[in-house]
TORPA-4810 file (N, C-alpha, C, O; in nm, 3 decimals):
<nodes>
NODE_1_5.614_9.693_11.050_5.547_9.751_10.935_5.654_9.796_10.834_5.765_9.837_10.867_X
NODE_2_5.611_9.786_10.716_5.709_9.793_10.589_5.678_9.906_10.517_5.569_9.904_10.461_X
NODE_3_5.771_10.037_10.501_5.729_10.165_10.416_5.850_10.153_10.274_5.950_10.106_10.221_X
NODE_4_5.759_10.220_10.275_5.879_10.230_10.067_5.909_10.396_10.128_5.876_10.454_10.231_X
NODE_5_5.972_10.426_10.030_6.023_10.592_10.059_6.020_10.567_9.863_6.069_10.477_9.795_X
NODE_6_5.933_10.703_9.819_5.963_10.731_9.711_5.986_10.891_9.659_5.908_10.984_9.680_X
NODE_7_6.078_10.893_9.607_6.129_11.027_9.598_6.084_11.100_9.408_6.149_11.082_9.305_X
NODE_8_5.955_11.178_9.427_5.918_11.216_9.305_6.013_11.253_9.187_5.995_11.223_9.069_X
NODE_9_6.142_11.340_9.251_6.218_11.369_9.117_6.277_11.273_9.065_6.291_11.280_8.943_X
NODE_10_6.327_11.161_9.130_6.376_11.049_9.062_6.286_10.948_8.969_6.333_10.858_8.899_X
NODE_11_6.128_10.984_8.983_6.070_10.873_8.894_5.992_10.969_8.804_5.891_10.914_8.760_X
NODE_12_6.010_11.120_8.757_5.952_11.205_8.669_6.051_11.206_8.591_6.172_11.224_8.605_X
NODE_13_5.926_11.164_8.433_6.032_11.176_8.336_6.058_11.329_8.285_5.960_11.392_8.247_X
NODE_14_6.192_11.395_8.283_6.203_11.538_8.242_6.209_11.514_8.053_6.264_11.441_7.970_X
NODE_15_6.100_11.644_8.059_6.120_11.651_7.879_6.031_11.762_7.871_5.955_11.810_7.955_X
NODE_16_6.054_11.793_7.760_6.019_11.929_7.696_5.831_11.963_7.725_5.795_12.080_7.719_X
NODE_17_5.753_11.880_7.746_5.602_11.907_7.834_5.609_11.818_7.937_5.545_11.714_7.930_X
NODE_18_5.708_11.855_8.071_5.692_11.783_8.211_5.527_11.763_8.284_5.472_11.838_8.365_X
NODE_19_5.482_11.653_8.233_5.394_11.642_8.316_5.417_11.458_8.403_5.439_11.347_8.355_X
NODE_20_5.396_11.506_8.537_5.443_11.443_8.673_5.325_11.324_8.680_5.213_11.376_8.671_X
NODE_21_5.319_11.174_8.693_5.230_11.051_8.703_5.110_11.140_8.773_5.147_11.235_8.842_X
NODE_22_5.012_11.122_8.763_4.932_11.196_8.850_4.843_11.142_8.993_4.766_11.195_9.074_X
NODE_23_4.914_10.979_8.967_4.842_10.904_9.138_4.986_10.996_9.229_4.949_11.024_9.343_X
NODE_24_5.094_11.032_9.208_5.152_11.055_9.312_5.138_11.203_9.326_5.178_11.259_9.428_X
NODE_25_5.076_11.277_9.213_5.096_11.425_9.284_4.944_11.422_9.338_4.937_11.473_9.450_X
NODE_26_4.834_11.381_9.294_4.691_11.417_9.359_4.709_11.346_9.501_4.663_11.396_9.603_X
NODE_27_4.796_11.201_9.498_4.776_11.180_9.672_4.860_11.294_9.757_4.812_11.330_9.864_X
NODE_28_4.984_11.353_9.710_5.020_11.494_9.744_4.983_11.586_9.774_5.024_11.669_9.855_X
NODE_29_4.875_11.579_9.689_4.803_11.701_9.702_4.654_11.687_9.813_4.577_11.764_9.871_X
NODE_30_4.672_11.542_9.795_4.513_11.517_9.884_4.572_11.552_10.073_4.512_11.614_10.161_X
NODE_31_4.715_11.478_10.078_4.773_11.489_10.182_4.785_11.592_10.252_4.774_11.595_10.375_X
NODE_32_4.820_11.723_10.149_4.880_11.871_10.122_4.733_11.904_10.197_4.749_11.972_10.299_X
NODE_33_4.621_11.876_10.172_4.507_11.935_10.174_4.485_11.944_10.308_4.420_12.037_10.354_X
NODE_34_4.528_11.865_10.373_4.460_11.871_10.527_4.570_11.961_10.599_4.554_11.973_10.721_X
NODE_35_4.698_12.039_10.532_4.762_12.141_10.658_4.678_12.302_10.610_4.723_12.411_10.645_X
NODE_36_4.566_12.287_10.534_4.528_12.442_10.505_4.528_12.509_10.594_4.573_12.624_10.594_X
NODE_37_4.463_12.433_10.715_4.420_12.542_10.884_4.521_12.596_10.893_4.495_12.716_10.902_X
NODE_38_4.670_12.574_10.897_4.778_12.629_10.961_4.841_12.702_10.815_4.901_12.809_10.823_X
NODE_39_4.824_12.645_10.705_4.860_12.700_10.579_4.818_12.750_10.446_4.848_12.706_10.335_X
NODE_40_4.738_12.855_10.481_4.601_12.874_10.400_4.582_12.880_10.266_4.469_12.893_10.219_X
NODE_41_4.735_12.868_10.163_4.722_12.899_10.077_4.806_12.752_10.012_4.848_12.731_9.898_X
NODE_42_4.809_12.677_10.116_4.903_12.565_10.052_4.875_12.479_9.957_4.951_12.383_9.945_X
NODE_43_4.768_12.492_9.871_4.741_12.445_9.774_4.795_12.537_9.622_4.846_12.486_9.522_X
NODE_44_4.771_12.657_9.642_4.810_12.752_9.542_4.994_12.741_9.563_5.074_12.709_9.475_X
NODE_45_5.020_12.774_9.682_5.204_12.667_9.680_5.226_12.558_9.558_5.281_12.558_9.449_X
NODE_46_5.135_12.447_9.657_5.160_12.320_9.533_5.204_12.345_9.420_5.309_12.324_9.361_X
NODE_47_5.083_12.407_9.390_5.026_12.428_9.227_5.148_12.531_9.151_5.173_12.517_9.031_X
NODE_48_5.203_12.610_9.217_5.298_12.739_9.168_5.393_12.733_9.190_5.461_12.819_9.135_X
NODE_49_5.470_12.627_9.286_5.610_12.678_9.364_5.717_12.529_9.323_5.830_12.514_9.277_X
NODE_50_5.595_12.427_9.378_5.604_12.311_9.405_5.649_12.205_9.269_5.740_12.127_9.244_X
NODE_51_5.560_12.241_9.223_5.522_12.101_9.072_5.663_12.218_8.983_5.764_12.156_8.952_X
NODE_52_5.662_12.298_8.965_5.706_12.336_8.851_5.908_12.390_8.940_5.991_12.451_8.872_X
NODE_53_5.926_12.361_9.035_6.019_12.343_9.130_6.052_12.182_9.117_6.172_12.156_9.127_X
NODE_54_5.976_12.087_9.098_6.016_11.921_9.054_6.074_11.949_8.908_6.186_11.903_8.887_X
NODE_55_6.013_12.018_8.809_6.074_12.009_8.718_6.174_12.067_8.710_6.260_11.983_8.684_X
NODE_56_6.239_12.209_8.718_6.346_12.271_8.726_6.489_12.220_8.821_6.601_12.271_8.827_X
NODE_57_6.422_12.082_8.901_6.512_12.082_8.994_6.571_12.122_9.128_6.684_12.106_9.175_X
NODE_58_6.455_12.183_9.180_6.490_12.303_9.257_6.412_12.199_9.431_6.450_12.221_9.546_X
NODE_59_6.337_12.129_9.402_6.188_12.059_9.495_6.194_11.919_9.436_6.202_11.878_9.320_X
NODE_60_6.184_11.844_9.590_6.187_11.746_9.570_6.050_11.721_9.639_5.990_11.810_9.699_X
NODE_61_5.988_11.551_9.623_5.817_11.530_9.708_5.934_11.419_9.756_6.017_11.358_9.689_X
NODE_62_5.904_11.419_9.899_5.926_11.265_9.910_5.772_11.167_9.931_5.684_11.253_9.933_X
NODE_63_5.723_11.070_9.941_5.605_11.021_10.000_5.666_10.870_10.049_5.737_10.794_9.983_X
NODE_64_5.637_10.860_10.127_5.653_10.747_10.255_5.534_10.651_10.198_5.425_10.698_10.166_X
NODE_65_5.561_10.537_10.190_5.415_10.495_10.137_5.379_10.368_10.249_5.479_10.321_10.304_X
NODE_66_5.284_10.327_10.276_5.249_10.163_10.312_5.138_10.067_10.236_5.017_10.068_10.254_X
NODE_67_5.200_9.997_10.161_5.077_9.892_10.076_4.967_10.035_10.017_4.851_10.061_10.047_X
NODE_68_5.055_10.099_9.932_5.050_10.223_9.834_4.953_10.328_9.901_4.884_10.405_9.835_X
NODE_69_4.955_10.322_10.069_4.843_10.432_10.098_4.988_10.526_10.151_5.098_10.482_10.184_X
NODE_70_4.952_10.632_10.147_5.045_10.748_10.203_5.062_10.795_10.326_5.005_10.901_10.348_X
NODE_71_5.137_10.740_10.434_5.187_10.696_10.558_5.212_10.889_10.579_5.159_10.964_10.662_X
NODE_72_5.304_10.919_10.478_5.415_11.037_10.532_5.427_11.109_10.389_5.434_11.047_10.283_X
NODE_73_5.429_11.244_10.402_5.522_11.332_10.275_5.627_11.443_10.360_5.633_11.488_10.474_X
NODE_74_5.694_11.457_10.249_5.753_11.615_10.275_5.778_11.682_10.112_5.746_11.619_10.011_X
NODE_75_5.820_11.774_10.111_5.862_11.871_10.023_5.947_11.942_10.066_5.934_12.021_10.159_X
NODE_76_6.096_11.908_9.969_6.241_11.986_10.036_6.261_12.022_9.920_6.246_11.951_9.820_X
NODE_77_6.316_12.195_9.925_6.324_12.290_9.871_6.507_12.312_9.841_6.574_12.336_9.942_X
NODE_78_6.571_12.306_9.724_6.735_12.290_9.755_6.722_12.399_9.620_6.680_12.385_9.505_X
NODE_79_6.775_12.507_9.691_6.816_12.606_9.568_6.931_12.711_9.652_6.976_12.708_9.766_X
NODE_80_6.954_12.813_9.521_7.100_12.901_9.560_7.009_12.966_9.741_7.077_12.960_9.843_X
NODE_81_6.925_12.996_9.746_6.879_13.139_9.850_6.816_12.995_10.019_6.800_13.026_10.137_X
NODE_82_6.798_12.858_9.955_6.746_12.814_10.097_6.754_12.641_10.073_6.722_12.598_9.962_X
NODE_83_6.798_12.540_10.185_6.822_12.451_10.199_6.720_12.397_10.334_6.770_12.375_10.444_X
NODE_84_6.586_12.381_10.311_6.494_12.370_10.343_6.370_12.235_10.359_6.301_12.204_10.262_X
NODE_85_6.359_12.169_10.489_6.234_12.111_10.505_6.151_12.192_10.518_6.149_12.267_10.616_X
NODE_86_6.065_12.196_10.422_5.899_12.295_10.346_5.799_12.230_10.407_5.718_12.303_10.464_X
NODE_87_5.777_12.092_10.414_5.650_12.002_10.472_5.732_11.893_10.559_5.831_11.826_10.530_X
NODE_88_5.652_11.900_10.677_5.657_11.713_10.755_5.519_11.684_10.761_5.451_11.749_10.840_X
NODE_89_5.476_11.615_10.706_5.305_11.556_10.728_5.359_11.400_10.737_5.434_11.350_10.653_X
NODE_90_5.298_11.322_10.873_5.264_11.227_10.882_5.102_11.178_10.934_5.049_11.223_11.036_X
NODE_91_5.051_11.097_10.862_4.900_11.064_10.842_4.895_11.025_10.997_4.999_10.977_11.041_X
NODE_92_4.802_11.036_11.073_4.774_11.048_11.227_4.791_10.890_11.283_4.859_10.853_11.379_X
NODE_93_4.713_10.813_11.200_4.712_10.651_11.190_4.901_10.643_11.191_4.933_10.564_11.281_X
NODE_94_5.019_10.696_11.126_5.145_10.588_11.144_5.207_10.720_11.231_5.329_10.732_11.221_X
NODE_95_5.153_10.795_11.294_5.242_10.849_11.365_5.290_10.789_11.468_5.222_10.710_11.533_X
NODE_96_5.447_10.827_11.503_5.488_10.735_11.635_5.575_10.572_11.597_5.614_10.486_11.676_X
NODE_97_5.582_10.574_11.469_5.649_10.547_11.405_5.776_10.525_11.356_5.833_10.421_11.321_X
NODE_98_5.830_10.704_11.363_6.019_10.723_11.322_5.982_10.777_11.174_6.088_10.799_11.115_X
NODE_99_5.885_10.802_11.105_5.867_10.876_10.980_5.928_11.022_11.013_6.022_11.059_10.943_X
NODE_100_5.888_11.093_11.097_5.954_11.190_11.102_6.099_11.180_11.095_6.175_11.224_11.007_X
NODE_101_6.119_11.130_11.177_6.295_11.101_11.137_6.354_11.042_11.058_6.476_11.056_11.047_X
NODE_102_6.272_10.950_10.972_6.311_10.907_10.793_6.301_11.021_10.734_6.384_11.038_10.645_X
NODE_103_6.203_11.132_10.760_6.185_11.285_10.707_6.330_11.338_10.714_6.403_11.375_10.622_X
NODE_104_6.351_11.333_10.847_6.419_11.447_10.882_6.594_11.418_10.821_6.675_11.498_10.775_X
NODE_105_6.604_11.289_10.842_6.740_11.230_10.780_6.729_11.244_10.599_6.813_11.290_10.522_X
NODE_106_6.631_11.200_10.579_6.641_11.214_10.412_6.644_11.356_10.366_6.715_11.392_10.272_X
NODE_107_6.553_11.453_10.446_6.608_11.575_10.376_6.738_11.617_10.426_6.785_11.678_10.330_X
NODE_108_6.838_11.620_10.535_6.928_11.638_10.543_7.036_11.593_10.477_7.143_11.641_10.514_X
NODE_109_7.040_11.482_10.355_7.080_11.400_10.308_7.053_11.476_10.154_7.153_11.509_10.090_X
NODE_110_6.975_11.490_10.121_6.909_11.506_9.946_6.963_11.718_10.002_7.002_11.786_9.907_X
NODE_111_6.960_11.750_10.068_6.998_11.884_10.100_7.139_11.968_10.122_7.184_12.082_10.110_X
NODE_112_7.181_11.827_10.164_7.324_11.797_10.172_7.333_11.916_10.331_7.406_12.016_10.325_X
NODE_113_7.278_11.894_10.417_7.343_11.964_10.516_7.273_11.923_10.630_7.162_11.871_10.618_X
NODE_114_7.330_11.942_10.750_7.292_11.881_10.885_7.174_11.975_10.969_7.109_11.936_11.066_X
NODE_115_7.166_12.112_10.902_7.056_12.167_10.973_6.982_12.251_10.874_7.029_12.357_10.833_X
NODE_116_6.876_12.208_10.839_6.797_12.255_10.706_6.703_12.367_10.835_6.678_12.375_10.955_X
NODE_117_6.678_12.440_10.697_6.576_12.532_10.745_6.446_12.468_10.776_6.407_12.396_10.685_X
NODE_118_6.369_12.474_10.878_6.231_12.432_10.896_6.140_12.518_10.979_6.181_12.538_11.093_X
NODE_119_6.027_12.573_10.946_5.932_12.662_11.006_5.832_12.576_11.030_5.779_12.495_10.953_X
NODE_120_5.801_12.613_11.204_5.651_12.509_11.252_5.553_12.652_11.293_5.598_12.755_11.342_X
NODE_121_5.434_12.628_11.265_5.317_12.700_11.352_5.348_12.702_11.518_5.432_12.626_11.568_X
NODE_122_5.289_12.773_11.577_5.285_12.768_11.766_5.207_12.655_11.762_5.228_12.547_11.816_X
NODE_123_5.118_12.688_11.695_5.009_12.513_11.736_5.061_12.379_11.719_5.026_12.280_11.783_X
NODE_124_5.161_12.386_11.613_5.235_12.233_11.649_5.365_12.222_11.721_5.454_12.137_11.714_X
NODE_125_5.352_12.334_11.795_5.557_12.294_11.813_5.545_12.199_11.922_5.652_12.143_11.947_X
NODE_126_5.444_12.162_11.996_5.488_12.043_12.091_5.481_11.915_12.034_5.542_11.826_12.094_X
NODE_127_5.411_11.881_11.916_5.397_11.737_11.836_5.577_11.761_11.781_5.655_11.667_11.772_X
NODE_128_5.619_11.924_11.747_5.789_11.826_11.699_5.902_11.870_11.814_6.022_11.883_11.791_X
NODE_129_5.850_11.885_11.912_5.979_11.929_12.006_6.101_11.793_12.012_6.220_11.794_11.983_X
NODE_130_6.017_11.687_12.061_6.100_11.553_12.078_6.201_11.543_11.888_6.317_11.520_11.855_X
NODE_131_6.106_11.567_11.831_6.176_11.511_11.684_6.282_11.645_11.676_6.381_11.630_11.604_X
NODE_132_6.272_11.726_11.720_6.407_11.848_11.665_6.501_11.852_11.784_6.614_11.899_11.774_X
NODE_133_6.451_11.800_11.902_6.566_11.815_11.991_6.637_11.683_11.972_6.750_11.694_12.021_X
NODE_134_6.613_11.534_11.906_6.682_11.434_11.842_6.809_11.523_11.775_6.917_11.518_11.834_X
NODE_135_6.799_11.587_11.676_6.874_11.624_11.615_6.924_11.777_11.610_6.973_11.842_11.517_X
NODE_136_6.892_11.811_11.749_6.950_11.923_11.828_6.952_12.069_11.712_7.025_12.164_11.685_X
NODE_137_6.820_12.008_11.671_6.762_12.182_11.617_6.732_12.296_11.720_6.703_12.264_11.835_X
NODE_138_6.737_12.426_11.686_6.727_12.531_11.725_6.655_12.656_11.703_6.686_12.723_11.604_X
NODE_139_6.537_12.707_11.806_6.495_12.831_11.751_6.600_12.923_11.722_6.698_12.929_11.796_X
NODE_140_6.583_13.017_11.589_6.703_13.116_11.523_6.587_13.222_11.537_6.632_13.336_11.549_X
NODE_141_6.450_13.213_11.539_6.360_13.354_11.484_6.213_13.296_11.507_6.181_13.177_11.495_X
NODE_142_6.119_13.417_11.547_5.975_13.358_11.526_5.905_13.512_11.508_5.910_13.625_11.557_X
NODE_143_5.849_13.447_11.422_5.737_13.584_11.322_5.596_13.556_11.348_5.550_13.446_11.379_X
NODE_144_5.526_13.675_11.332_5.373_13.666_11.368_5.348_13.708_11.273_5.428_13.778_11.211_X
NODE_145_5.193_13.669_11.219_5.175_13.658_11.122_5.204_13.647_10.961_5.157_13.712_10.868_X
NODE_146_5.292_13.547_10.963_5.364_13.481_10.840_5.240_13.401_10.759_5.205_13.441_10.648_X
NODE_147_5.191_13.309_10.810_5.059_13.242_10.720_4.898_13.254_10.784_4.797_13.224_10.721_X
NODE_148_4.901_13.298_10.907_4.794_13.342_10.981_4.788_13.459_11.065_4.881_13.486_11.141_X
NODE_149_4.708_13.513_11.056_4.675_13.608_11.149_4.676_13.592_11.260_4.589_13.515_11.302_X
NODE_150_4.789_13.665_11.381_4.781_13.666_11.488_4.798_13.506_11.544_4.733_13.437_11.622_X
NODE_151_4.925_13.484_11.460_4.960_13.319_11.499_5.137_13.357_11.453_5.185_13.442_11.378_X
NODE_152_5.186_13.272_11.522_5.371_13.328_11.551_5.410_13.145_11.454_5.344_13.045_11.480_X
NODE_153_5.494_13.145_11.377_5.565_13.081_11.298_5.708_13.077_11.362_5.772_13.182_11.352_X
NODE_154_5.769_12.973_11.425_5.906_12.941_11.474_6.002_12.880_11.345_5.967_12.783_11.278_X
NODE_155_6.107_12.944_11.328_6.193_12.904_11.224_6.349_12.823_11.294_6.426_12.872_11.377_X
NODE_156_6.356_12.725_11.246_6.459_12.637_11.309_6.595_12.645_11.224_6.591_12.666_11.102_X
NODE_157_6.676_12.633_11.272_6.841_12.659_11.157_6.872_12.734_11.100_6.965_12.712_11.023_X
NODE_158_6.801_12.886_11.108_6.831_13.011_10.974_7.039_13.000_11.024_7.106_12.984_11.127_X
NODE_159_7.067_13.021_10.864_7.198_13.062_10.882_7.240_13.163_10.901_7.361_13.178_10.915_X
</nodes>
């Protein structure tokens, strides 16, 4: 199977009213839509942190594509305070794949460092145990109630 990797800041044109193609941020956002359970506000993210973080430079989208349907995204965060994988979403249909690890190499790459920050829910840490012990990530910290109530958030690489 054949994926494209397309990286949003490289095909947004910057200018004085940045507005972003809108088939690639609504499939973003359609994608974005299905981690609400674990991330309840991740649409108001998008909308506030995200889009206007592509323009400044600060956020990158990647989207993984296959025959233009959306296989995979992430959102990596590169500023002065955090060097950060923000999203791994792969669509359930190409999981099992190695998208995660096109994830995980490209943001280490566009981040410029070998162990980016990444926070998982308790509810998924067994879907990425295999993908972070590949690249010999590490629990540093885990917080309860960070995006849910009475649910613990594991943070991987804090410096």
């Amino acid at each position: 199977m054949r994926f494209e990797k397309i990286h949003l800041s490289t095909i947004l044109t910057r200018n004085e009213k940045f507005q972003p193609p809108d088939f690639y941020i609504d499939s973003a956002r359609r994608t974005l839509a299905q981690l609400s359970s674990n991330y309840p506000g991740v649409q108001e993210w998008f909308n506030f942190k995200v889009i206007p973080g592509l323009s400044n430079g600060t956020r990158d989208i990647l989207l993984i594509t296959h025959k233009n349907d959306i296989a995979a995204l992430s959102i990596f965060k590169n500023d002065f305070s955090e060097k950060k994988i923000c999203t791994i979403r792969v669509v359930p249909k190409y999981q099992h794949m190695g998208l995660g690890s096109i994830i995980v190499e490209t943001g280490m790459e566009y981040l410029n460092t070998r162990y980016p920050l990444i926070t998982v829910p308790e509810n998924k840490m067994v879907q990425f145990n295999k993908l972070f012990n590949k690249y010999d990530f590490h629990i540093h910290d885990v917080k309860s109630n960070v995006y849910i109530p009475e649910s613990r958030e594991y943070y991987f690489n804090l410096a």
